[in-house]
Backbone bond lengths (Angstrom), bond angles and torsions (degrees), N, CA, C in turn:
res aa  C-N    CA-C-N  psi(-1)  N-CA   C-N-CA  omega(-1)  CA-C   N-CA-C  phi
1 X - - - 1.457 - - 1.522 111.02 -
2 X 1.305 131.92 20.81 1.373 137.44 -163.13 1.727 98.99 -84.54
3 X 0.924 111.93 -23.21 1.943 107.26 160.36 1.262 129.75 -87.65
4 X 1.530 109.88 21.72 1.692 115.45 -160.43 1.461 94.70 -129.76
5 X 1.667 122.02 75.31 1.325 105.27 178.07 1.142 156.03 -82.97
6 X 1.856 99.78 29.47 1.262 117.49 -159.24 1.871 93.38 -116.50
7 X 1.289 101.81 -34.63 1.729 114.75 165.22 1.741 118.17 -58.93
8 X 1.160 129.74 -43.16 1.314 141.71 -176.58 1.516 120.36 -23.15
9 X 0.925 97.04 -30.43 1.813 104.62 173.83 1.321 117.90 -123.28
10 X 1.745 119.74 27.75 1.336 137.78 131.30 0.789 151.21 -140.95
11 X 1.470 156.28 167.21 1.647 123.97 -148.07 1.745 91.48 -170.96
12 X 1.229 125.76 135.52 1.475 106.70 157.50 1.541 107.22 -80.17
13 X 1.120 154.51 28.88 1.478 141.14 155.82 1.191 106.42 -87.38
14 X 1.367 125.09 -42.27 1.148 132.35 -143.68 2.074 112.80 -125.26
15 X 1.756 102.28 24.12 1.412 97.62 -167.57 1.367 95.30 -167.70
16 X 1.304 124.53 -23.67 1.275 118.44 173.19 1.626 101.49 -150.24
17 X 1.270 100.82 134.12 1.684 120.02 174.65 0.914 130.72 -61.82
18 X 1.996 125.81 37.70 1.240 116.15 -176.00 1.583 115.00 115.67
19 X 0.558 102.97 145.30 2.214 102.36 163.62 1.685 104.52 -118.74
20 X 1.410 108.25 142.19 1.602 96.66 148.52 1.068 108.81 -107.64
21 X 1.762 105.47 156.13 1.089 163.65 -153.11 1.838 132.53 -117.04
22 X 1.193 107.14 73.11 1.579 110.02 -176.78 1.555 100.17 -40.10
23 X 1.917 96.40 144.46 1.186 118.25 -174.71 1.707 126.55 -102.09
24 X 1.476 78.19 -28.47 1.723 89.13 151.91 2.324 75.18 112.51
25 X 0.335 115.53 -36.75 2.041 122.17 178.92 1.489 93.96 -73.18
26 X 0.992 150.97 -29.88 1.640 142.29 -153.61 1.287 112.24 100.41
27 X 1.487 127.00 -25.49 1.459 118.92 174.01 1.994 116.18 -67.32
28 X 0.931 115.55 -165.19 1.456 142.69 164.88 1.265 133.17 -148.06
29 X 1.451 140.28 122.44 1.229 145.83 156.72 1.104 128.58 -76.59
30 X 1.635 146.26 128.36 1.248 129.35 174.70 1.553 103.68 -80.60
31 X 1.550 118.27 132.50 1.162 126.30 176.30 1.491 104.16 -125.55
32 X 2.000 93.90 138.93 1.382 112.66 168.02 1.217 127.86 -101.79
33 X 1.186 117.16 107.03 1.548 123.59 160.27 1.865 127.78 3.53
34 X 1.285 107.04 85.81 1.671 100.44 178.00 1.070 122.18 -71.58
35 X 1.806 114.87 -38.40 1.349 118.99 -178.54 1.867 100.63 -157.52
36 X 1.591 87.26 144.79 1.443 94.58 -178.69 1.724 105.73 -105.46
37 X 0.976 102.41 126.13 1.538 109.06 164.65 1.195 131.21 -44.74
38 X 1.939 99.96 -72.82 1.378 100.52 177.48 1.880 80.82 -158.82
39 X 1.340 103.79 175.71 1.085 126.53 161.01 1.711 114.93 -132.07
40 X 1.806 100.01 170.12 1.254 109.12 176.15 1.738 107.21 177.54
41 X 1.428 96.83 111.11 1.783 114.07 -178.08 1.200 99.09 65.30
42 X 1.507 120.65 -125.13 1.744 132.32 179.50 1.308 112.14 -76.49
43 X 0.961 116.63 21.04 2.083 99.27 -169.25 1.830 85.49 -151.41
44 X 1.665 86.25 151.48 1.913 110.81 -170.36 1.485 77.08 -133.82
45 X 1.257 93.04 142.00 1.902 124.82 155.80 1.179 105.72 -109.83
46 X 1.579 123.35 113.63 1.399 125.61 146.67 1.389 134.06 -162.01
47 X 1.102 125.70 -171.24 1.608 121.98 -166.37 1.135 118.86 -97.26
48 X 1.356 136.47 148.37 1.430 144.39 -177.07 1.391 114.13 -131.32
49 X 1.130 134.15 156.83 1.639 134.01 -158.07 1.316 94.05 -122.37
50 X 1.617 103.93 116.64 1.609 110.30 173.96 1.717 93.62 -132.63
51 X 1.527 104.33 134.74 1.386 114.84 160.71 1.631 98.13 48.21
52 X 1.298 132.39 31.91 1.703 125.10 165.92 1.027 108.40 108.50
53 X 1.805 124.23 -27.65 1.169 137.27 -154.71 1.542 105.33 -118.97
54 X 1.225 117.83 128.47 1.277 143.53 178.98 1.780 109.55 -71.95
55 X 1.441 121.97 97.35 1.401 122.55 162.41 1.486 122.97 -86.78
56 X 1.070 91.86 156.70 1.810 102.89 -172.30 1.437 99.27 -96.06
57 X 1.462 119.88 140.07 1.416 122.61 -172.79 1.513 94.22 -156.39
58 X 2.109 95.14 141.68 1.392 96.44 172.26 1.488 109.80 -114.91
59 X 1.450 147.02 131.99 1.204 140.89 155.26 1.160 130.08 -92.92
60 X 1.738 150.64 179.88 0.960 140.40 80.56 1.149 154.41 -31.33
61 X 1.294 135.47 119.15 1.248 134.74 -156.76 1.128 115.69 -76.98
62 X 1.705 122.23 -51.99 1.279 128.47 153.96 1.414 123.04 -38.22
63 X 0.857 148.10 -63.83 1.520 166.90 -131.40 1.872 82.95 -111.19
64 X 1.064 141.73 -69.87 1.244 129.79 -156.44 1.738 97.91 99.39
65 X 1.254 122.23 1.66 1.787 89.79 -168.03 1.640 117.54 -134.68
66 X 1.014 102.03 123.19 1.460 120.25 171.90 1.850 117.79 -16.11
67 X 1.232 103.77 113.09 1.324 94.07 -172.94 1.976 109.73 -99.12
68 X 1.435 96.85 158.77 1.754 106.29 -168.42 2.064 103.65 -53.18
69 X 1.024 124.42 11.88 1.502 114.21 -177.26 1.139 126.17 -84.94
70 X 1.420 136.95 121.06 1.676 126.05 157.81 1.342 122.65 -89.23
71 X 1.509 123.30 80.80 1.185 137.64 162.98 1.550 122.42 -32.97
72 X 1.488 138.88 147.43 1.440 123.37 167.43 1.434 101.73 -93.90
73 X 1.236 114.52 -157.54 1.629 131.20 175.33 1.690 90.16 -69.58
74 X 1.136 126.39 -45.23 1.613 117.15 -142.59 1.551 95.76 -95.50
75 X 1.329 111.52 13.03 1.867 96.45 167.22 1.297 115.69 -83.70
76 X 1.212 98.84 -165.84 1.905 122.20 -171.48 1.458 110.81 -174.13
77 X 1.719 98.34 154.23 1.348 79.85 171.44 2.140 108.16 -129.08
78 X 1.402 97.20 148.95 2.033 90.66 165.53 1.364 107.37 -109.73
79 X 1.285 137.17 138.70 0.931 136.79 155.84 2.322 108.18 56.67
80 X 0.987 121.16 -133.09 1.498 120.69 151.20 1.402 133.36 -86.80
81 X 0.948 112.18 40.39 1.711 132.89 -171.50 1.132 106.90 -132.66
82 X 1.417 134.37 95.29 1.739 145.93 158.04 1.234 98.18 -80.42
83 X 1.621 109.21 116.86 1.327 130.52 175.36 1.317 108.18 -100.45
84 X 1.378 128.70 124.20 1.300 149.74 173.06 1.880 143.36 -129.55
85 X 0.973 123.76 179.17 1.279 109.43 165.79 1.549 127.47 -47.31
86 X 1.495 109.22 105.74 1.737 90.91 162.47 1.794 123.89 -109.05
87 X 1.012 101.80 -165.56 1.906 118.96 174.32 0.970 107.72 -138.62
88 X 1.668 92.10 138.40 1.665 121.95 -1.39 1.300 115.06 -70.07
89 X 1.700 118.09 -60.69 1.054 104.65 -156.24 2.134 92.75 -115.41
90 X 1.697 114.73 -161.71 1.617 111.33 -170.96 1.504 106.85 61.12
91 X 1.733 96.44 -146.53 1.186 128.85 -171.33 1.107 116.78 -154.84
92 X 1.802 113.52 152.99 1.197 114.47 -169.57 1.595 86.26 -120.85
93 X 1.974 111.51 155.02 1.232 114.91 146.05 1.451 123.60 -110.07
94 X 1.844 102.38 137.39 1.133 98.00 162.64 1.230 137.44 -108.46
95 X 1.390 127.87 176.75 1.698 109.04 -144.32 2.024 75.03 -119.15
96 X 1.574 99.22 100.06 1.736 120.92 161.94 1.869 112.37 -30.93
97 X 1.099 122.74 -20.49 1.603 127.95 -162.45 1.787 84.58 -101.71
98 X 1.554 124.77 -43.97 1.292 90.05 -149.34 1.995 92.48 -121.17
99 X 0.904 105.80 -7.38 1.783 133.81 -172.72 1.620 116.68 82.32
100 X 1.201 118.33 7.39 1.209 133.20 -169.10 1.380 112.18 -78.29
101 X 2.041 118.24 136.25 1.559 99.12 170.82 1.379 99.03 -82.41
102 X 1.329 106.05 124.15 1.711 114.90 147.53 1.735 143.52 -86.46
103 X 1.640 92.21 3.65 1.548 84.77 -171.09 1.614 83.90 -168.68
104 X 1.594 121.91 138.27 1.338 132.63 146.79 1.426 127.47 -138.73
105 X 1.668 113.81 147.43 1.376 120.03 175.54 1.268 95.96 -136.05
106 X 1.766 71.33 134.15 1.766 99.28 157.17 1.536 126.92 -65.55
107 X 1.934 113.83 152.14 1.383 113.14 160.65 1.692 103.56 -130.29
108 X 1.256 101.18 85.63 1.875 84.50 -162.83 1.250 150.15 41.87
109 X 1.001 141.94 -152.90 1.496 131.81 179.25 2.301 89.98 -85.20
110 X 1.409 80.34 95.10 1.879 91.16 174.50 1.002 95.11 -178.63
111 X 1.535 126.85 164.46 1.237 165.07 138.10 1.623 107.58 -111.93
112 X 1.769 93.71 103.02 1.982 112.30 -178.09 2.118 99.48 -47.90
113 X 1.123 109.23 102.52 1.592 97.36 130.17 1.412 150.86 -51.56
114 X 1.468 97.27 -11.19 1.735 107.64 164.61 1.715 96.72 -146.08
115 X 1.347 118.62 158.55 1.026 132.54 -169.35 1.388 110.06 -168.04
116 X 1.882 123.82 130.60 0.987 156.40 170.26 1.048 140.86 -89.27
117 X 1.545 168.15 90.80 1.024 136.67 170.01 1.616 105.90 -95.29
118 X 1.405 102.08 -172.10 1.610 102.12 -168.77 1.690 99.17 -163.53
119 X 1.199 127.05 27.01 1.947 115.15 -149.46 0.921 127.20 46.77
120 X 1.857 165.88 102.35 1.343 160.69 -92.87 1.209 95.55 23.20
121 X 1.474 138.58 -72.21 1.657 119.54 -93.56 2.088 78.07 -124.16
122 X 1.245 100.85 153.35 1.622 101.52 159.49 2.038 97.22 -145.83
123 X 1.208 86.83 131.20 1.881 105.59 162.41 1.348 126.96 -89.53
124 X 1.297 104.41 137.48 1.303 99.06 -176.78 1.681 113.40 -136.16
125 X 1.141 132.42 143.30 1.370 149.87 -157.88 1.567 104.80 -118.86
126 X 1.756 105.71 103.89 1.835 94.51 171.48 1.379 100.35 -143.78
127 X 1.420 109.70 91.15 1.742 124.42 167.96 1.700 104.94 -69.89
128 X 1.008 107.14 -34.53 2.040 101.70 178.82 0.975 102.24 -82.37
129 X 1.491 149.30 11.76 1.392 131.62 172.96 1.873 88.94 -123.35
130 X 1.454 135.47 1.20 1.037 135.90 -179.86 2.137 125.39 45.45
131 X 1.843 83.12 37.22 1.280 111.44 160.77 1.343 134.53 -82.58
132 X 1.509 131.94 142.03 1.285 131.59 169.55 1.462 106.34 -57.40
133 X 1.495 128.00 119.46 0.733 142.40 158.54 2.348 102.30 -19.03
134 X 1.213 111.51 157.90 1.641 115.71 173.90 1.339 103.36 -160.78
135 X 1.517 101.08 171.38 1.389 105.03 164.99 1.827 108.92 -141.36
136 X 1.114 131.85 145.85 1.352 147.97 -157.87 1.937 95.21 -100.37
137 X 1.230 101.76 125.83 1.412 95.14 154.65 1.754 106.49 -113.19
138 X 1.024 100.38 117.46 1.719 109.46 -174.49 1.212 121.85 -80.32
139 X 1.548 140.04 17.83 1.403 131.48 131.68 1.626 118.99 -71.15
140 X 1.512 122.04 -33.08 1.473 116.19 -171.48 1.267 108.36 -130.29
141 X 1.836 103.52 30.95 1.505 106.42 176.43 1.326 114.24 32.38
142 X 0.966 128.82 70.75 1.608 134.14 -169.36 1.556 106.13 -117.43
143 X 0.987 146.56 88.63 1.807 148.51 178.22 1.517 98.16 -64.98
144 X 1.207 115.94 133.16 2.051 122.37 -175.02 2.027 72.15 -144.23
145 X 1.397 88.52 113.99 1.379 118.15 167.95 1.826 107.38 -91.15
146 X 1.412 98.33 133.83 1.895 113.05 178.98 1.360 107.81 -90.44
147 X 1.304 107.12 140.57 1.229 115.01 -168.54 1.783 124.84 -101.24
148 X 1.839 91.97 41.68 1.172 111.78 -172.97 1.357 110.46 -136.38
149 X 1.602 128.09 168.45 1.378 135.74 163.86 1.430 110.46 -41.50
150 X 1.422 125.26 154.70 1.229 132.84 154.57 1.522 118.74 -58.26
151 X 1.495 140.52 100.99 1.386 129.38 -174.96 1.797 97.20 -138.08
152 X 1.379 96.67 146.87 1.340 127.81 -167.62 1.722 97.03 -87.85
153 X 1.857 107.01 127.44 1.500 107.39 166.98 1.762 102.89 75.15
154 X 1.158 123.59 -17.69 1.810 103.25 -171.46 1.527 104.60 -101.90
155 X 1.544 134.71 11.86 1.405 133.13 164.56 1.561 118.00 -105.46
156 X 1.326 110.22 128.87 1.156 110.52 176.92 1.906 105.51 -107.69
157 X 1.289 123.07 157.51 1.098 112.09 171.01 1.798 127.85 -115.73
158 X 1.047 129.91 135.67 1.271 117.25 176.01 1.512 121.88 -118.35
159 X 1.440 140.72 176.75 1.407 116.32 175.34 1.220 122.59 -72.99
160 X 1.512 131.71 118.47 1.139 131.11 -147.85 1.438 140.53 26.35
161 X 1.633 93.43 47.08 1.520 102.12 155.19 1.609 113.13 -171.39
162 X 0.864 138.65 -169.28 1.674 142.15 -160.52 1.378 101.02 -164.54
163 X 1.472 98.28 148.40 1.464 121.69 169.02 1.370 109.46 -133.71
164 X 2.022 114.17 121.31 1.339 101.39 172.64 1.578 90.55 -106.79
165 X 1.812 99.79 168.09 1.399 113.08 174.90 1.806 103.45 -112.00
166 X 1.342 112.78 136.55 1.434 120.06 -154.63 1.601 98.49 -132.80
167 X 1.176 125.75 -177.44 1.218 113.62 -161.26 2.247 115.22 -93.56
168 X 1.780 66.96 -5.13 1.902 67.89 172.14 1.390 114.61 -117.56
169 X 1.581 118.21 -8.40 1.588 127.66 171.84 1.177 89.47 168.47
170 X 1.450 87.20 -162.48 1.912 117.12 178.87 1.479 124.13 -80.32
171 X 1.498 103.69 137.18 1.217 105.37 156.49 1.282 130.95 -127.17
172 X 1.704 118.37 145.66 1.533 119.94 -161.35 1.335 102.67 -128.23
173 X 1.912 93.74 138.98 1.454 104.95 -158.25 1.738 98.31 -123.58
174 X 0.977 115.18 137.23 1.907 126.35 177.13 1.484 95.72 -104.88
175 X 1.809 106.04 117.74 1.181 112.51 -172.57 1.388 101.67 -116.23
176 X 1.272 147.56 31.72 1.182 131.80 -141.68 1.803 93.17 -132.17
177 X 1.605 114.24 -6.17 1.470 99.02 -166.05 2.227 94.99 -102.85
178 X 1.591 96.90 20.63 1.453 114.50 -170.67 1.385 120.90 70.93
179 X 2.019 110.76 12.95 1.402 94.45 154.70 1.408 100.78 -156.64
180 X 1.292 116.76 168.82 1.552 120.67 -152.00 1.793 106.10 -77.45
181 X 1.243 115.25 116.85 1.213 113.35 -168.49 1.522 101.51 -118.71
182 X 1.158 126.40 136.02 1.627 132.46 -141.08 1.833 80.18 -114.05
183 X 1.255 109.31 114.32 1.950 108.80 -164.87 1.877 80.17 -128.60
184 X 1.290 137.36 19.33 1.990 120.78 164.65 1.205 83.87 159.46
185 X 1.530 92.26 141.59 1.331 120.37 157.04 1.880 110.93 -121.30
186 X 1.374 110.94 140.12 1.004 128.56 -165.22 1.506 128.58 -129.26
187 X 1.198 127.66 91.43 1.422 123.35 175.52 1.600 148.53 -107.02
188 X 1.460 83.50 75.93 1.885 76.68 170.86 0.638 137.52 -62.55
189 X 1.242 143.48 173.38 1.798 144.85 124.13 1.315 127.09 -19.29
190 X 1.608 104.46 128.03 1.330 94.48 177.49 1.507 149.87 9.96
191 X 1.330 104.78 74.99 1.397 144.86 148.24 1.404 119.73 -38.13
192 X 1.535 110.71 106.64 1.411 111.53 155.85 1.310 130.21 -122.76
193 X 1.359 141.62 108.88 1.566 120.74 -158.77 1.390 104.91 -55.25
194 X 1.833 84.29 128.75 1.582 107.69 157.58 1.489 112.28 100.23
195 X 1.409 101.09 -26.71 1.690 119.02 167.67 1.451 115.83 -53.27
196 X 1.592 92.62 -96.77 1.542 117.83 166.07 1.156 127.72 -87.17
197 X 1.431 129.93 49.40 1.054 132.42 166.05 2.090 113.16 166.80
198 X 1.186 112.01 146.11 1.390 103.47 -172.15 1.558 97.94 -165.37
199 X 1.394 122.66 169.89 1.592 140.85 -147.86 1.587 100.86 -127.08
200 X 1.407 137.91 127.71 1.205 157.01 -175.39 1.622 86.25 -88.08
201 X 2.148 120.82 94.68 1.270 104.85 157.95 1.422 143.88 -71.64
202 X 1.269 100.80 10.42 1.537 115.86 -176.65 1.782 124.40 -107.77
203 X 1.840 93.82 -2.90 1.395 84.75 -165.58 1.769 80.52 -142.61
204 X 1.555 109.76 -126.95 1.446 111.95 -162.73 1.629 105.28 -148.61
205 X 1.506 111.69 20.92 1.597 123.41 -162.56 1.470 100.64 -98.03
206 X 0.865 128.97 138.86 1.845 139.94 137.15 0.914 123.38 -86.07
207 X 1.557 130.05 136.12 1.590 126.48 160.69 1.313 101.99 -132.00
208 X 2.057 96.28 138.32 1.692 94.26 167.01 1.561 89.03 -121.88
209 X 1.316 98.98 -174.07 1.756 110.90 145.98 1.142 132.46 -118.74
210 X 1.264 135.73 133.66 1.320 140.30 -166.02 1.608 111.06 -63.93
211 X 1.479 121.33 -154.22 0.892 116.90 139.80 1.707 157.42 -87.39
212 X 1.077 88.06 -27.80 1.974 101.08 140.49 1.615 124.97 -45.35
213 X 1.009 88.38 -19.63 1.454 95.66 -174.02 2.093 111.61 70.89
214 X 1.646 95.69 46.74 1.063 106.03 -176.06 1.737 105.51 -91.24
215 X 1.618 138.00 137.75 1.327 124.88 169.09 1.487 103.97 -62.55
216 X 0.863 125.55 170.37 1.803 125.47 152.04 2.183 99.45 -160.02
217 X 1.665 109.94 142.16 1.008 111.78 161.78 1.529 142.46 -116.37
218 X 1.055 105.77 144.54 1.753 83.20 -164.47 1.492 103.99 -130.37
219 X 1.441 99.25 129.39 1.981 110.93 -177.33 1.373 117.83 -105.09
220 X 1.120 107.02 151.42 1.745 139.71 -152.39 1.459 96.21 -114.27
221 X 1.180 132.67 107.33 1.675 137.37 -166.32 1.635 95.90 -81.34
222 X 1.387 121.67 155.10 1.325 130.33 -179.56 1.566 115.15 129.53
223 X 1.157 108.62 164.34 1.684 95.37 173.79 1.881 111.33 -99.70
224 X 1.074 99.70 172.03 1.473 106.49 -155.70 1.749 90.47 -111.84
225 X 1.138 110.01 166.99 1.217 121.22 -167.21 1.693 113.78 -84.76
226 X 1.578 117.56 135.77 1.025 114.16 -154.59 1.589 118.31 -53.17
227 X 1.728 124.61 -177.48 0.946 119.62 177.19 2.105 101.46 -88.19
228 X 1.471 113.50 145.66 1.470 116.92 -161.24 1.565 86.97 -145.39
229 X 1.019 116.20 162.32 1.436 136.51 -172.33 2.082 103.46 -120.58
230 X 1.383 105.26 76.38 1.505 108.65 -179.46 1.435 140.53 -41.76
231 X 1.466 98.78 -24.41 1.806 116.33 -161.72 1.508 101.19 -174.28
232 X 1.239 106.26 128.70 2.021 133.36 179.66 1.182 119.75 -95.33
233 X 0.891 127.28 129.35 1.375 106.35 152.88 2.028 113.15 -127.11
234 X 1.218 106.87 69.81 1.518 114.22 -156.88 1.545 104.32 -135.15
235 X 1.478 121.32 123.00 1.537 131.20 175.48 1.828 94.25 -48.30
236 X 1.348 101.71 163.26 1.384 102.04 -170.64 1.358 103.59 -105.11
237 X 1.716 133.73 15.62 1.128 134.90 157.45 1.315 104.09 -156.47
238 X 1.413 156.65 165.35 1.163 161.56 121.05 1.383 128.58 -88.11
239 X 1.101 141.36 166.59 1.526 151.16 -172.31 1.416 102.01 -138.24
240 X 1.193 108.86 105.17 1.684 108.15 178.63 1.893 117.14 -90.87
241 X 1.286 108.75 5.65 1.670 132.94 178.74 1.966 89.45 -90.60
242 X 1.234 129.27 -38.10 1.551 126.41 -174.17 1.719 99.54 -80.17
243 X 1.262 118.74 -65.58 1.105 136.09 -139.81 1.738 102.60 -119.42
244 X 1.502 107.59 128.11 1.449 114.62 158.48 1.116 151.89 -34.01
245 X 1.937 98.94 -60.42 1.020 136.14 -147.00 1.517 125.06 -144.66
246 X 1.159 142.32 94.22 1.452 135.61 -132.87 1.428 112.75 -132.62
247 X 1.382 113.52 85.82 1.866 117.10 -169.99 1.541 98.75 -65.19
248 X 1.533 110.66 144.70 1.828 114.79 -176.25 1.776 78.56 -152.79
249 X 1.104 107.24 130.10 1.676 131.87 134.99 1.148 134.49 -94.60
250 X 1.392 130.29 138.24 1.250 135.95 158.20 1.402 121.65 -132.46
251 X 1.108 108.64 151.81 1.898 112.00 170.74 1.248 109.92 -134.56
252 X 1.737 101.92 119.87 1.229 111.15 168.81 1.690 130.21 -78.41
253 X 1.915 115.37 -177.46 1.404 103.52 -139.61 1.902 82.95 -108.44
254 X 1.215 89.99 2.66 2.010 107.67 -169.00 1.237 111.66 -152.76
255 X 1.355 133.13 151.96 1.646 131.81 139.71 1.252 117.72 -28.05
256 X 1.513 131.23 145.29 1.483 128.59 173.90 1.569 95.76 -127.57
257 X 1.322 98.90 168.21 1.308 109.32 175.13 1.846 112.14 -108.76
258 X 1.071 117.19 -25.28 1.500 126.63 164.34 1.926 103.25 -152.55
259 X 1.491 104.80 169.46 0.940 106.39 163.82 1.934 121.96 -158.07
260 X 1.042 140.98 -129.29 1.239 128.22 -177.70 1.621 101.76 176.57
261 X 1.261 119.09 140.39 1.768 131.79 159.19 1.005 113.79 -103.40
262 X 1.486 134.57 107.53 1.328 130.73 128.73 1.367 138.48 -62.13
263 X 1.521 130.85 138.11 1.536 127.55 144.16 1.209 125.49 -113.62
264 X 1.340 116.88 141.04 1.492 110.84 -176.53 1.774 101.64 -119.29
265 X 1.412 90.51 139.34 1.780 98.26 170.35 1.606 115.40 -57.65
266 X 0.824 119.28 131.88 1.336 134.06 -177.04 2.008 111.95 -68.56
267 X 1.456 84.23 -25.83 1.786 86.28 -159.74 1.859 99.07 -93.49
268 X 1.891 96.65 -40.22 1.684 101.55 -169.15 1.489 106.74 -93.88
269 X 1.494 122.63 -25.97 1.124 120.36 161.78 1.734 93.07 105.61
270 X 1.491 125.64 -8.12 1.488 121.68 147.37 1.351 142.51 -60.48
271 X 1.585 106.66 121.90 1.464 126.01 -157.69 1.435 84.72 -101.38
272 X 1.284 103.45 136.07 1.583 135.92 170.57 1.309 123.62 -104.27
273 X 1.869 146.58 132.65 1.372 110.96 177.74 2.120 77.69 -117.21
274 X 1.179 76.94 146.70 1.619 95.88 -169.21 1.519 121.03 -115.69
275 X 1.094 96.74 -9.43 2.010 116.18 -171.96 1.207 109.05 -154.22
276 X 1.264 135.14 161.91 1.399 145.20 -157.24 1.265 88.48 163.95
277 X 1.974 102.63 133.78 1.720 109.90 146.54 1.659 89.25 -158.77
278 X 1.334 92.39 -170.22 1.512 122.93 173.32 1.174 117.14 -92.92
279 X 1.371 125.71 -166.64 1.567 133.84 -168.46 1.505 93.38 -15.53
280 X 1.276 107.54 160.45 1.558 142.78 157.29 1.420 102.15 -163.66
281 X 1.384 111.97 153.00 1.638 130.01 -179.18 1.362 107.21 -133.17
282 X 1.335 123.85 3.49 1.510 128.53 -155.20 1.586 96.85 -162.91
């Protein structure tokens, strides 16, 4: 989860013992997490070992509990949005809080076998439709086609930009002028995705390690995609004449350095700021 910087200070390995897991008979097993996919805010994507076979499972991190979804291999998640196969062709997201699809993009006549998001940008992977791999920037629906084979596991994504891993190192792509512009090539030593080397999804950084086992980072010029608020957890009005005391969550799409709460009256049309702090990472 070291690209998930809103996860960083929780983990199911390392904070909670497992979830159970209906068996489909009426019993339950507690199952531990073998491998995590990806993360994003409150919710982990990852696999669990049933009967030999590896299932896809989505949780909350907070909550501890297994949510009703059957994800394929080719999801992901941003924020509360599990992006998956849709119809006919792309992907649809659905919004994890309410089970609803709220949002889909197309990749031509395909359905991605691998899929990315990044804030703007989502990637998509379609070797059975014998397409160039692309990536979507989802404010101006814009498709920026790669100027490589379709290959499984060797793209990483970042906000507006990509790194593939090739058989002699890396390559880094600036996606932001709407087409893939090849700005370094990079070759370390033995390269394994996700090992030695990984993509900053919030910003425009790469890091591998050499062979020294030196870090080194390398930045992708452009601006990065705005700051967005991913996942709520907030009534959609309150009455402060009923109630005292008023729990509100949010998860941001980045680290902040300060931030601020407003409410505004609904009836007089006066905005209040009611909260203020510094850093948040979550």
């Amino acid at each position: 989860m070291g690209d998930t910087a809103t996860s960083s200070s929780a983990g199911p390995p390392s904070e909670l013992p497992g979830w159970t897991v209906p068996t489909g008979d009426g019993r339950t097993d507690g199952k531990q997490p073998y491998l995590i996919k990806n993360a994003s805010g409150r919710f982990v994507f990852f696999t669990v070992p049933e009967k030999n076979t590896p299932r896809l499972l989505v949780a909350d991190i907070h909550t501890g509990k297994v949510l009703d979804f059957k994800p394929s291999s080719a999801a992901t998640l941003w924020g509360a949005t599990l992006w998956d196969h849709g119809s006919p062709y792309g992907v649809n997201g659905t919004d994890l809080r309410t089970g609803r699809v709220t949002q889909h993009q197309g990749f031509g006549v395909c359905r991605p076998s691998e899929s990315q998001v990044s804030g703007e940008w989502m990637y998509g992977l379609c070797p059975a439709a014998m397409e160039s791999p692309a990536v979507r920037h989802l404010p101006s629906h814009t498709l920026v086609s790669l100027p490589f084979a379709p290959e499984s596991g060797r793209v990483h994504l970042g906000d507006g930009s990509l790194v593939r891993r090739t058989n002699t190192g890396l390559e880094v792509y600036n996606l932001r002028s709407g087409k893939a512009v090849r700005v370094s090539g990079i070759a370390p030593e033995a390269l394994t995705y996700g090992s030695d080397w990984t993509v900053d999804r919030f910003g425009g950084r790469l890091a591998y390690t050499d062979a020294s086992r030196t870090v080194h980072l390398v930045g992708v010029t452009g601006n990065a995609s705005p700051l967005a608020a991913i996942d709520q957890d907030v009534a959609a009005t309150a009455d402060f004449r009923q109630v005292k005391t008023w729990q509100a969550r949010w998860w941001l799409s980045k680290p902040v350095s300060s931030w601020k709460l407003t409410v505004r009256n609904t009836s007089s049309g006066i905005t209040t700021v009611v909260r203020t702090g510094t850093d948040a990472r979550a």
